[in-house]
Every structure is written in structure tokens, then in C-alpha cells.
Backbone as CSV, one residue per row, in Angstrom:
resi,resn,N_x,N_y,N_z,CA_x,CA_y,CA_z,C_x,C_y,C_z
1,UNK,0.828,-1.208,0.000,0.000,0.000,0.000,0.866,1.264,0.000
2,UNK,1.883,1.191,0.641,3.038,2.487,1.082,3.589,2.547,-0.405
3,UNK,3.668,1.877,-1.712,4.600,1.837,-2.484,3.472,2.582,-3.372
4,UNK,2.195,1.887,-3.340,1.210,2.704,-4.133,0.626,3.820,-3.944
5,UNK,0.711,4.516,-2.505,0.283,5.096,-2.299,1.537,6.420,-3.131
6,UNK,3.063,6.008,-3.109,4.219,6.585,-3.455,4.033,6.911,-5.367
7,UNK,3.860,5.545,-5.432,3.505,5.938,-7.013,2.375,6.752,-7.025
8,UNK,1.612,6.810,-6.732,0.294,7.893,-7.226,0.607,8.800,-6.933
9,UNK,1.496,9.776,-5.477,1.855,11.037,-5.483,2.942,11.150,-6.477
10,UNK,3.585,10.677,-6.896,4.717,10.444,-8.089,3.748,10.985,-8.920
11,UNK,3.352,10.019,-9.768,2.186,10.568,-11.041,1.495,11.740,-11.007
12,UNK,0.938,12.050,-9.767,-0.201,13.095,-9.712,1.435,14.263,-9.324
13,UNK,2.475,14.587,-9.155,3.318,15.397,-9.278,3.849,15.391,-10.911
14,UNK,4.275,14.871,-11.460,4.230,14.808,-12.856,3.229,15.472,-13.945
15,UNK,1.927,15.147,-13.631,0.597,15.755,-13.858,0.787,16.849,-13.904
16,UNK,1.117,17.643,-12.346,0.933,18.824,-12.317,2.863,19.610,-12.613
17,UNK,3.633,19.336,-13.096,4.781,19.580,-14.073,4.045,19.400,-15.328
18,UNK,4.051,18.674,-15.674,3.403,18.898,-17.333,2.633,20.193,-17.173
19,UNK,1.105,20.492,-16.385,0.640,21.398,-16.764,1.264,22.798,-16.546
20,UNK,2.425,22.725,-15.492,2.752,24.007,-15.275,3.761,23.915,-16.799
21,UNK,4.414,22.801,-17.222,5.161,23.442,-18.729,4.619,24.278,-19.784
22,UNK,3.307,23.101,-19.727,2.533,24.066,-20.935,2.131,25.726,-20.667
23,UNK,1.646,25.246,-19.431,1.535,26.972,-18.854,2.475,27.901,-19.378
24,UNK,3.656,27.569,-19.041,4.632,28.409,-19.218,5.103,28.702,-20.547
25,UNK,4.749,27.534,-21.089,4.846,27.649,-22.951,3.774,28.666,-23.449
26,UNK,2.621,28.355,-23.140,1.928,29.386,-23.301,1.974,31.172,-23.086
27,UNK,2.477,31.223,-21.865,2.847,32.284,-21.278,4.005,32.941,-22.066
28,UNK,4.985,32.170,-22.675,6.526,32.674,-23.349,5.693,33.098,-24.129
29,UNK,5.187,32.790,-25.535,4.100,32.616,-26.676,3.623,34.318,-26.324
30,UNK,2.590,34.154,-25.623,1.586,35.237,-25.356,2.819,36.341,-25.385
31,UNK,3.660,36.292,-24.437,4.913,37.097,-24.170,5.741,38.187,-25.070
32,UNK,5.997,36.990,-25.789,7.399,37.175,-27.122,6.172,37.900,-28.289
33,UNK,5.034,36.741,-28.736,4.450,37.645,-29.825,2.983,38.663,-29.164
34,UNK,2.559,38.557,-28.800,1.552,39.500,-27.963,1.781,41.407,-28.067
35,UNK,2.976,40.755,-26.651,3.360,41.689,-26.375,3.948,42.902,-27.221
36,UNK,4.939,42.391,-28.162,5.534,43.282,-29.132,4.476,43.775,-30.226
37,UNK,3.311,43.004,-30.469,2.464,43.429,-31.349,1.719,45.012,-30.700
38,UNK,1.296,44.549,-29.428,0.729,45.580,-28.728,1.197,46.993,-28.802
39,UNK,2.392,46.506,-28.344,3.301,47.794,-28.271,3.830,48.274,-29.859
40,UNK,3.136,47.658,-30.606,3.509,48.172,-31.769,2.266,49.416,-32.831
41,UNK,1.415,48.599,-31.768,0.017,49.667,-32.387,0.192,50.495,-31.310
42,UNK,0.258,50.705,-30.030,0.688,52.021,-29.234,1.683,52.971,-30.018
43,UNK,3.045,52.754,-30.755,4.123,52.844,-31.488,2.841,53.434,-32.029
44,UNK,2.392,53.541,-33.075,1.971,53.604,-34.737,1.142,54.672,-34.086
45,UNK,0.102,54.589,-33.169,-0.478,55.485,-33.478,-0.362,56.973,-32.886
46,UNK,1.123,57.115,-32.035,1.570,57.947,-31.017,2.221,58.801,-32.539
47,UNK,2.725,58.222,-33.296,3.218,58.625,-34.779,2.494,58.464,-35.439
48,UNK,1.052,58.504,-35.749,-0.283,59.218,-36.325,-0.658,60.325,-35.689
49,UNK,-0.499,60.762,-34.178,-0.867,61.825,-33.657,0.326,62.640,-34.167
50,UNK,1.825,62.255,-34.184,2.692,63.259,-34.314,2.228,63.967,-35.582
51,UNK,2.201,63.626,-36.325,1.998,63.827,-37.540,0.579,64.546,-38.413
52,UNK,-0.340,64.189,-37.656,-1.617,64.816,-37.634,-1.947,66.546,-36.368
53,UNK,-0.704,66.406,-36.106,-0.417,67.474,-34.655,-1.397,67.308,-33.706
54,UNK,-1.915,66.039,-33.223,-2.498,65.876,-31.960,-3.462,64.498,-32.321
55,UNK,-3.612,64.307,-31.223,-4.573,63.008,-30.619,-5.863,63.553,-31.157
56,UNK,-6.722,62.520,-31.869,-7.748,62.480,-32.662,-8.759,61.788,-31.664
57,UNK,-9.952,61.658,-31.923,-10.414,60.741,-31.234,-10.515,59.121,-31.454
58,UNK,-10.219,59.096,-33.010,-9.851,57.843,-33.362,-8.810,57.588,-32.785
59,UNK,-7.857,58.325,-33.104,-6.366,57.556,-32.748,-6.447,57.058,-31.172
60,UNK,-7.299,58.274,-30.538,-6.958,57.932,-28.971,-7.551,56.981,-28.689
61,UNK,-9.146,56.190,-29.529,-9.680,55.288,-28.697,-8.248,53.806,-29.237
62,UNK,-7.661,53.925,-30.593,-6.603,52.784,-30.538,-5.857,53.070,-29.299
63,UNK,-5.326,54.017,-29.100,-3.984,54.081,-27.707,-4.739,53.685,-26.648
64,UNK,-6.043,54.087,-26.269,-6.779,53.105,-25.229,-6.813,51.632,-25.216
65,UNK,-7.044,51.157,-26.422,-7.683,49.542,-26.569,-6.244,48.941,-26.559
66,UNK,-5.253,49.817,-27.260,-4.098,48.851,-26.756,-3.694,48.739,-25.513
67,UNK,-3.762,49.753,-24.668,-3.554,50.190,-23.228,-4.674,49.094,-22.703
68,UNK,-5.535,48.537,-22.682,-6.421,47.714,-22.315,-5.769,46.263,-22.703
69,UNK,-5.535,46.044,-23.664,-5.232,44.709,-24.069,-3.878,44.449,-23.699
70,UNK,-2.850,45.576,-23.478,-1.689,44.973,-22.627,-2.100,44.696,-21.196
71,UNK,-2.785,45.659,-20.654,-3.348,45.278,-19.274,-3.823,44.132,-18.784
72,UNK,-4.759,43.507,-20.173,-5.623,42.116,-20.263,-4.379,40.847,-20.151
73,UNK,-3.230,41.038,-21.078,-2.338,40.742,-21.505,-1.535,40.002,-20.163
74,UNK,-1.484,41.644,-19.434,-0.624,41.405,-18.389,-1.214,40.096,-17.187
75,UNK,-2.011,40.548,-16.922,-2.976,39.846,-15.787,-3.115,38.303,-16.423
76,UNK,-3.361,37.744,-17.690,-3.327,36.553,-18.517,-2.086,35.339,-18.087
77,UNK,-1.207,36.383,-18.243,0.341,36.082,-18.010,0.741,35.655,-16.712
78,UNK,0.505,36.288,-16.093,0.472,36.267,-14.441,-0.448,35.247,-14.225
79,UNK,-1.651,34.329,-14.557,-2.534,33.833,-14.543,-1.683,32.288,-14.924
80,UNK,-1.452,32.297,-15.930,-0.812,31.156,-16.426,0.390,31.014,-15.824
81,UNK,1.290,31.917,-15.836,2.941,31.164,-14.800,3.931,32.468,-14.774
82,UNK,4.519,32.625,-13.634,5.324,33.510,-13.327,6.479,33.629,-13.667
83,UNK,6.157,34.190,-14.975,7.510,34.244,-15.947,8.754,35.067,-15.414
84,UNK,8.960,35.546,-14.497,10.042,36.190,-13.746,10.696,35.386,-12.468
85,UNK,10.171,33.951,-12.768,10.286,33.227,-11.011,11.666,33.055,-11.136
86,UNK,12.103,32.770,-12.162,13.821,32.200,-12.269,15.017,33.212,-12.041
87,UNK,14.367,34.517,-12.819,15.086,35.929,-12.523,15.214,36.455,-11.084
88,UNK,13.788,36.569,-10.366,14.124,37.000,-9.302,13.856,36.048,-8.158
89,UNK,13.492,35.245,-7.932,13.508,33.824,-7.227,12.436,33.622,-6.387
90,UNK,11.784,33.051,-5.843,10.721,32.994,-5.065,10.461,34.123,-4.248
91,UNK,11.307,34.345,-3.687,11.096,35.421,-2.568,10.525,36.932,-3.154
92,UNK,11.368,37.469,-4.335,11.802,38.618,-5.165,10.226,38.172,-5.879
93,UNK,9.986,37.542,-6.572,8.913,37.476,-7.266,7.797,37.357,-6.335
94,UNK,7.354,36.882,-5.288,5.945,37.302,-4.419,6.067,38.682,-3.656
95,UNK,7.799,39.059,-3.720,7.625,40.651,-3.355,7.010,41.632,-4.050
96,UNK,7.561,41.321,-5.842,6.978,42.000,-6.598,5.574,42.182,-6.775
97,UNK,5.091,40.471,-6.996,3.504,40.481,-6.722,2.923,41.358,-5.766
98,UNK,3.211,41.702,-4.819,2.411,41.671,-3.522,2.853,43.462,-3.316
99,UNK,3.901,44.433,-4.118,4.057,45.678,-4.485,3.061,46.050,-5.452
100,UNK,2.845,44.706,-6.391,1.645,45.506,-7.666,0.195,45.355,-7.387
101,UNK,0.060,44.504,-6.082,-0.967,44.559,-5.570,-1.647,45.865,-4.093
102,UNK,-0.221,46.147,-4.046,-0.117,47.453,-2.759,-0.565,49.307,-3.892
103,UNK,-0.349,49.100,-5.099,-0.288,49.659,-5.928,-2.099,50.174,-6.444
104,UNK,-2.029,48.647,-6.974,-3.357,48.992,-7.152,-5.065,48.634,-6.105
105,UNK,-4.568,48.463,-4.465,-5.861,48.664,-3.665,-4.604,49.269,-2.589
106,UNK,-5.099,50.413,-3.049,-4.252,52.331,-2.303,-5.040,51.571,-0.347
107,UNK,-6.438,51.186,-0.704,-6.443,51.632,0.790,-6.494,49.935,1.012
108,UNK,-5.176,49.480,1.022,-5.128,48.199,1.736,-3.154,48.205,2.009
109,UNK,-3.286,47.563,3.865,-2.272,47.640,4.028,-1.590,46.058,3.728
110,UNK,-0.761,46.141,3.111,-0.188,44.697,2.879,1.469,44.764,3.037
111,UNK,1.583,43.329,4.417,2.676,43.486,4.939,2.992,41.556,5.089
112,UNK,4.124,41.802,4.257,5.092,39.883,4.039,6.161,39.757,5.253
113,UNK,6.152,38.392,5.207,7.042,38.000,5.947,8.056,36.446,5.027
114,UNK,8.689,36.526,4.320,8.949,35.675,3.375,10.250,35.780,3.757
115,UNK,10.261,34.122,4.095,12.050,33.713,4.055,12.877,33.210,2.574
116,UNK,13.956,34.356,3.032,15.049,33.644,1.928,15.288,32.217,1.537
117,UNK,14.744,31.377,2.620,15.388,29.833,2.627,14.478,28.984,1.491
118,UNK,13.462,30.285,1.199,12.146,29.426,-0.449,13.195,29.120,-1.625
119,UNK,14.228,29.845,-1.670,15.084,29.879,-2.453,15.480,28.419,-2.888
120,UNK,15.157,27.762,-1.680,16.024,26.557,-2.073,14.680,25.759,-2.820
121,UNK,13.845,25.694,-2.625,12.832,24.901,-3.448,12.700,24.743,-4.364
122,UNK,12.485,23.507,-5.443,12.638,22.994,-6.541,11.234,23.693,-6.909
123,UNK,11.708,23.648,-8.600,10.409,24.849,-9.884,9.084,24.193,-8.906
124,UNK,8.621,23.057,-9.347,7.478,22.685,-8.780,6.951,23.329,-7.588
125,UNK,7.721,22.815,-6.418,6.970,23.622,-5.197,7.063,25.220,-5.391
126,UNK,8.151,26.092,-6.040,8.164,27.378,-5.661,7.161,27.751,-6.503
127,UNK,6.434,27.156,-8.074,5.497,27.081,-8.381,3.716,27.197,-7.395
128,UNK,4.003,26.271,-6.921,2.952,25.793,-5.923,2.687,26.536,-4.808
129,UNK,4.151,27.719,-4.319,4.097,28.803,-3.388,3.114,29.858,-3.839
130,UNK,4.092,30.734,-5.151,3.681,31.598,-5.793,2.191,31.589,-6.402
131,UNK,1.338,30.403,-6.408,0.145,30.057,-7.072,-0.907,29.871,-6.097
132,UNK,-0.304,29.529,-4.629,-1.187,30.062,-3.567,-1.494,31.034,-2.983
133,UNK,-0.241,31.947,-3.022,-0.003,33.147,-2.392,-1.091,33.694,-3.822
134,UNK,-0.711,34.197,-4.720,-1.501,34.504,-5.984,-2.737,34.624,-5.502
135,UNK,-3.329,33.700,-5.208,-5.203,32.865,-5.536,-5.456,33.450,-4.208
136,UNK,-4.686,33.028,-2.680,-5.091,33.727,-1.438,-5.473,35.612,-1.583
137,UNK,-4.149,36.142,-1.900,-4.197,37.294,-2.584,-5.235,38.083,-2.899
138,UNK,-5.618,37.321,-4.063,-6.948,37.464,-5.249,-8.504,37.115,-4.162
139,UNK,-8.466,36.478,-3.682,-9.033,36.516,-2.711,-10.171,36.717,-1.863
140,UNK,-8.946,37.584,-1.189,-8.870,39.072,0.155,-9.088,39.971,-0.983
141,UNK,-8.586,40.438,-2.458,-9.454,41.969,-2.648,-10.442,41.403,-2.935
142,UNK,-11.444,40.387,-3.594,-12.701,39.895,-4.528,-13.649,40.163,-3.059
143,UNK,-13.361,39.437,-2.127,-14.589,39.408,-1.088,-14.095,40.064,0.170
144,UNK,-12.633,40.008,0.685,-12.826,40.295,2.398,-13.256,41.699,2.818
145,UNK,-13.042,43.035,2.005,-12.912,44.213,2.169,-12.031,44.611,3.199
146,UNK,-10.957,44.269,3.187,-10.186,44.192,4.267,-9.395,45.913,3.908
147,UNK,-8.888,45.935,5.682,-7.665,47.171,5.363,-6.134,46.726,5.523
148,UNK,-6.482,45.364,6.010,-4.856,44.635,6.047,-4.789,43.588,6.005
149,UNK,-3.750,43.018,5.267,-3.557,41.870,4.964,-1.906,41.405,5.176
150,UNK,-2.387,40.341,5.920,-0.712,39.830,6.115,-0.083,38.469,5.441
151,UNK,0.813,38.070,4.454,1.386,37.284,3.962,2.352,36.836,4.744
152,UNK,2.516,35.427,4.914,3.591,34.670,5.249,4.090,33.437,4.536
153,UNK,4.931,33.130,4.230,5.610,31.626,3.650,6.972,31.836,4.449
154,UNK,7.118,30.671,5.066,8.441,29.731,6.177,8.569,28.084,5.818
155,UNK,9.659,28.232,6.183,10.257,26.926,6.223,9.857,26.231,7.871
156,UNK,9.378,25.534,8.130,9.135,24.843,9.383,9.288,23.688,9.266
157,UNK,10.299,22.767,9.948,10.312,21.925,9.930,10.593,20.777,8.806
158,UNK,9.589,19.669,7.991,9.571,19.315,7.082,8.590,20.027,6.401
159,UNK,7.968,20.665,6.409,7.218,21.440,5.640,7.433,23.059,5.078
160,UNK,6.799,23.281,3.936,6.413,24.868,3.444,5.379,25.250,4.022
161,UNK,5.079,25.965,5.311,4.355,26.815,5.502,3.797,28.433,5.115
162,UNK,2.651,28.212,4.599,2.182,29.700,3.495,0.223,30.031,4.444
163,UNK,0.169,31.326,4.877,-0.640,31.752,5.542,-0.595,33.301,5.453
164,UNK,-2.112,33.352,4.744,-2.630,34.608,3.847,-3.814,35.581,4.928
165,UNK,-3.560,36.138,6.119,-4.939,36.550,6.800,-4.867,38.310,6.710
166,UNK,-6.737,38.348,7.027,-7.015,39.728,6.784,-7.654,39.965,8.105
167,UNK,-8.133,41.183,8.181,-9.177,42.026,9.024,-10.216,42.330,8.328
168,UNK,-10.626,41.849,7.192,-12.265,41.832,6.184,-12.883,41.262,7.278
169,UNK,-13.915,41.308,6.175,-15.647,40.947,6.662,-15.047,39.493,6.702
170,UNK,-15.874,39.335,7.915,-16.335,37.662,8.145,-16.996,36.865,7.770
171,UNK,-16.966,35.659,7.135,-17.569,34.738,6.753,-17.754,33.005,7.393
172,UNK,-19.015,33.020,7.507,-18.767,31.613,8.844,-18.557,30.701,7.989
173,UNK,-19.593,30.930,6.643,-19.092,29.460,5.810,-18.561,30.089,4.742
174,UNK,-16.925,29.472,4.580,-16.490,29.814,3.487,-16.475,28.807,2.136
175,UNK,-16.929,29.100,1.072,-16.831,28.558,-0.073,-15.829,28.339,-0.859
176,UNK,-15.079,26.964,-1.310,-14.547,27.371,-2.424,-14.939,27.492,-3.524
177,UNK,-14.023,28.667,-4.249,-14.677,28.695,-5.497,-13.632,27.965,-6.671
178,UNK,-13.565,28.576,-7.770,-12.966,27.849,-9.073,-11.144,27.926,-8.655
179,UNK,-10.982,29.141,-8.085,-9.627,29.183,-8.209,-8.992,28.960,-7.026
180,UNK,-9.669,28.524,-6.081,-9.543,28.113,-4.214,-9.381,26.514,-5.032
181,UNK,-10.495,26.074,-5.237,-10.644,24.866,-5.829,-9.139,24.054,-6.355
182,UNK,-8.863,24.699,-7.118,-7.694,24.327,-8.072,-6.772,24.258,-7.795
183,UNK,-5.810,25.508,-6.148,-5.147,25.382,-5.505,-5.195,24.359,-4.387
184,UNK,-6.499,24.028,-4.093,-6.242,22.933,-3.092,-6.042,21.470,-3.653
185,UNK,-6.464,21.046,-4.545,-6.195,20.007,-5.791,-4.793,19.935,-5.821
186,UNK,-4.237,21.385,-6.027,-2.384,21.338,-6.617,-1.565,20.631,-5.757
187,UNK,-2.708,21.407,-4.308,-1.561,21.101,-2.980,-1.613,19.003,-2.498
188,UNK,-2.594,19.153,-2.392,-3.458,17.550,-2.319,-2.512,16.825,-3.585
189,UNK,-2.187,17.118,-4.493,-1.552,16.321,-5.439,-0.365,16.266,-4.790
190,UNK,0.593,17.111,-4.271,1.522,17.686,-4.111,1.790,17.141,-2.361
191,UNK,0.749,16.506,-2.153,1.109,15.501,-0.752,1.160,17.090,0.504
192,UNK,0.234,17.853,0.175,-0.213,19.237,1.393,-1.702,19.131,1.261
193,UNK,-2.038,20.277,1.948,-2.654,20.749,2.733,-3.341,22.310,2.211
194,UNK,-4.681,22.847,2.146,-5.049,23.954,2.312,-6.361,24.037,2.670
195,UNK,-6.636,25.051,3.891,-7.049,25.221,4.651,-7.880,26.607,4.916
196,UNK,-9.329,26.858,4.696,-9.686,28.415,5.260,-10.100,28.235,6.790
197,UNK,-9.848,29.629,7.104,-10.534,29.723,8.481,-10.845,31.055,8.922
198,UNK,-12.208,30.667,9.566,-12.932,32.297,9.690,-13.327,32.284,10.908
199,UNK,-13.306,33.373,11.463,-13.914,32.998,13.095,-14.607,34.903,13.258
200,UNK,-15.468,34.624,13.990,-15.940,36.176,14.225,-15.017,36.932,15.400
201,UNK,-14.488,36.478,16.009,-13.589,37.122,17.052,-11.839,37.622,16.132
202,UNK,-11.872,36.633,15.304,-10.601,36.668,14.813,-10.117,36.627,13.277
203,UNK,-8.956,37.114,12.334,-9.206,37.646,11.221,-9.057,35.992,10.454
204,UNK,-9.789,36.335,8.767,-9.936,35.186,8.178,-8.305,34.951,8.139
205,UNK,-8.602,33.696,7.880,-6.612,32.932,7.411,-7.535,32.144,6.325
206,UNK,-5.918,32.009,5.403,-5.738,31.243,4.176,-4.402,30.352,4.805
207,UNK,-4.402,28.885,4.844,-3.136,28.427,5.320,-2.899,26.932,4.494
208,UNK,-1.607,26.948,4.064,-1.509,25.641,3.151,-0.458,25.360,4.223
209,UNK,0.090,24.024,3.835,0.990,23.242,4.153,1.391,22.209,3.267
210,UNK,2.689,22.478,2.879,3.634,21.846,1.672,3.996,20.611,2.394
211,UNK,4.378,19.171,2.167,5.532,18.692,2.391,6.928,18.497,1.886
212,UNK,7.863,18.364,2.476,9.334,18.530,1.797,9.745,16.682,1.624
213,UNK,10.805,17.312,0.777,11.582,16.153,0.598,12.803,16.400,0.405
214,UNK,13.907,15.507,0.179,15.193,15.510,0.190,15.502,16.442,-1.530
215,UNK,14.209,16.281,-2.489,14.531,16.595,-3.650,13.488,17.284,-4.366
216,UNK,13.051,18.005,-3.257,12.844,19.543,-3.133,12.784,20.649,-2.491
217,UNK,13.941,20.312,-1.626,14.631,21.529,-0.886,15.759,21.038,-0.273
218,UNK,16.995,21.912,-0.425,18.301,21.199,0.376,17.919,22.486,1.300
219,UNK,18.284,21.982,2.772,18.016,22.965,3.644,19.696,23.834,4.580
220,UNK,19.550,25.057,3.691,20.560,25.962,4.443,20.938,26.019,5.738
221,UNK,22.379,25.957,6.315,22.880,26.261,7.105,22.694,26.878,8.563
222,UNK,22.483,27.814,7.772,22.307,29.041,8.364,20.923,29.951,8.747
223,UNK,20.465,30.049,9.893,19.182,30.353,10.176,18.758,32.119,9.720
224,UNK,17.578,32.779,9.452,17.550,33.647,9.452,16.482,34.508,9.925
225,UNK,16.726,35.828,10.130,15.335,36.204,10.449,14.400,36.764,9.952
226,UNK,13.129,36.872,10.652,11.926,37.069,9.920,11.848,38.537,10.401
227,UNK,11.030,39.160,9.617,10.300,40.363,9.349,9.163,40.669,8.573
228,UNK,8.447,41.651,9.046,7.492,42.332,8.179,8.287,43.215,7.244
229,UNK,7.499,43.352,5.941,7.840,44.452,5.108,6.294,44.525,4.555
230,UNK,6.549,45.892,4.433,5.658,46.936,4.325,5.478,46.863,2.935
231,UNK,4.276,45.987,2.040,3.626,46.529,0.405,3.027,47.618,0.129
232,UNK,2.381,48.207,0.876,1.458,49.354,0.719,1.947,50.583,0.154
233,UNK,1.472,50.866,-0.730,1.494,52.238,-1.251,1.811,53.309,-0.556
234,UNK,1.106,53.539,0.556,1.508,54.777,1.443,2.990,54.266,2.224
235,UNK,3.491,53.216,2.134,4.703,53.063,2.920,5.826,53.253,1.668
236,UNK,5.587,53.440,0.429,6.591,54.044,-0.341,7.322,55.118,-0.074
């Protein structure tokens, strides 16, 4: 039973590598030709206004719709796989996330606590970080109305610990929906754990739990410490 139970988390980890490849194939794709197209009708028609000596109303509703469809573009991208995870590494990339999210909800305070030691986690799990944190995220703005929100991912023990809570509105029964759904599937494949919890005395939590292995995470030396940092807009 222990051997089968080994092969099926085997397979059902494989499963979810394949889909994050294609993801990411997709995502390069959208990327490389998308993107440059976009920015090529922004281009064209900024040099239809030069030339006409000002913004038309035609021209301006194109500089809008492209301004829309990179936007669409952007959020797509981010949706399918975090094409910057390799550049700036787990840590650097849910910082960034979690700045463009301080950016755009002005009145929400959002404050991480993310250890360097994610670093060591193989594509898959730091995948599986970044895609919870993401969906928790997404969230807290769709329903909690919160004014703060606190992010955490640690190393504990044999496990990735990741825990997303707010000061929003309360909810006794929480639902999952399509994209709660899908993250708890990833984690459940992935031999974890995810977890809501709402209480009226106390703020909602989002909390997964990873398990580790020898060959997906070598574990550093050297201990370090934790902190808050400040996402929010007004702490710029």
C-alpha cells in the first residue's frame, strides 16, 4: 500500500509539471508575440498623432484599446505562470507580486514575511508557493474588504508553511470557489494541505501546508530572520 500510495503522489506530481510546462509555454508565446504586437500599435499610433499634430479621437480610442489589451495581456500572463520566477527567485517574485498589488488597492495595508530559505525549493513547489499566495491574494481583494492583509511563507520543519490573513468581513461558511478549488487540488496532489478559516472574534486565514523532501529543498545552514515588510502604497 506504502509503495502505491508513493507511485500515485509520483504521477499526480508529474501531472501537475506537465501542466505548469505548458503553462509556461503558453505564457513565453503570449509574451514574445503578444506583447511586441501591442506595443507596436501604441508605437503607430503615437506617430499618427505626431503627424496629424495631436490626438484624434480615433487615434486615442486605438492608444486606449491597446492600453487595455496589454493590461488584459498582463494579468493573462500572471494567470498562467510567473515568468520572472527564475530571474528573481521565489522570494523577489511574491515581493513583486504583492508591491503591484499594494499599488493597485491604495487603501489596503499589505505586509510579508517571506524567508530567503524558499530559495532553495525545486520549480514545482516554488510554483505551488507563488500560485497560492496569488489565488489567497486574489481573494482578500474579490470578497474580504479588508484594510490589512498579512502574507507569510516559512520553512518549518519538514514542511512549506504559506498563511494569507485579513481584518475583512467575516464569513462563517467559506466557499470554495474555481480558483480556491484548483489550488487545493495542486496542494493535495503535491502531498499538502489547504485550509480556510474564519472565526468572528478573529481575522480570516488562508493556510496551506507543503511537504518537503530531500529533492525539493536542500536545507541551508544558516538560520535567518523574519520580518514584516511593508507593500502598501503609502509606505513608499
Amino acid at each position: 500500500m506504502k509503495d502505491l500510495s508513493r507511485d500515485s503522489r509520483d504521477l499526480l506530481r508529474q501531472l501537475v509539471s506537465l501542466q505548469d510546462d505548458e503553462r509556461g509555454r503558453m505564457a513565453r508565446e503570449l509574451h514574445d508575440e503578444l506583447g511586441p504586437l501591442l506595443f507596436a500599435i501604441r508605437a503607430n499610433a503615437a506617430a499618427i498623432a505626431d503627424e496629424a499634430g495631436g490626438l484624434g479621437r480615433p487615434v486615442q480610442d486605438i492608444v486606449d484599446a491597446a492600453e487595455a489589451l496589454q493590461r488584459a495581456n498582463k494579468r493573462i500572463l500572471q494567470g498562467l505562470s510567473p515568468l520572472y520566477l527564475a530571474e528573481l527567485g521565489l522570494r523577489g517574485s511574491l515581493e513583486a507580486l504583492l508591491r503591484d498589488v499594494g499599488q493597485q488597492a491604495a487603501g489596503l495595508r499589505i505586509r510579508s514575511q517571506i524567508e530567503d530559505h524558499l530559495g532553495a525549493l525545486d520549480e514545482l513547489l516554488s510554483q505551488t508557493v507563488y500560485r497560492v499566495v496569488q489565488e489567497g491574494v486574489a481573494n482578500v481583494l474579490r470578497h474580504a474588504n479588508a484594510s490589512t492583509m498579512d502574507v507569510a511563507a516559512r520553512i518549518e520543519g519538514n514542511n512549506v508553511l504559506i498563511e494569507i490573513s485579513d481584518d475583512g468581513r467575516r464569513t462563517p461558511d467559506i466557499k470554495l470557489g474555481r480558483g480556491l478549488t484548483g489550488m487545493s487540488e495542486r496542494v493535495r496532489a503535491l502531498d499538502g494541505k489547504l485550509q480556510l478559516r474564519a472565526k468572528t472574534s478573529a481575522p480570516s486565514c488562508a493556510a496551506a501546508s507543503q511537504s518537503l523532501t530531500t529533492q525539493t529543498f536542500e536545507r541551508p545552514k544558516r538560520e535567518q530572520n523574519r520580518r514584516f515588510i511593508d507593500h502598501s502604497s503609502r509606505a513608499a
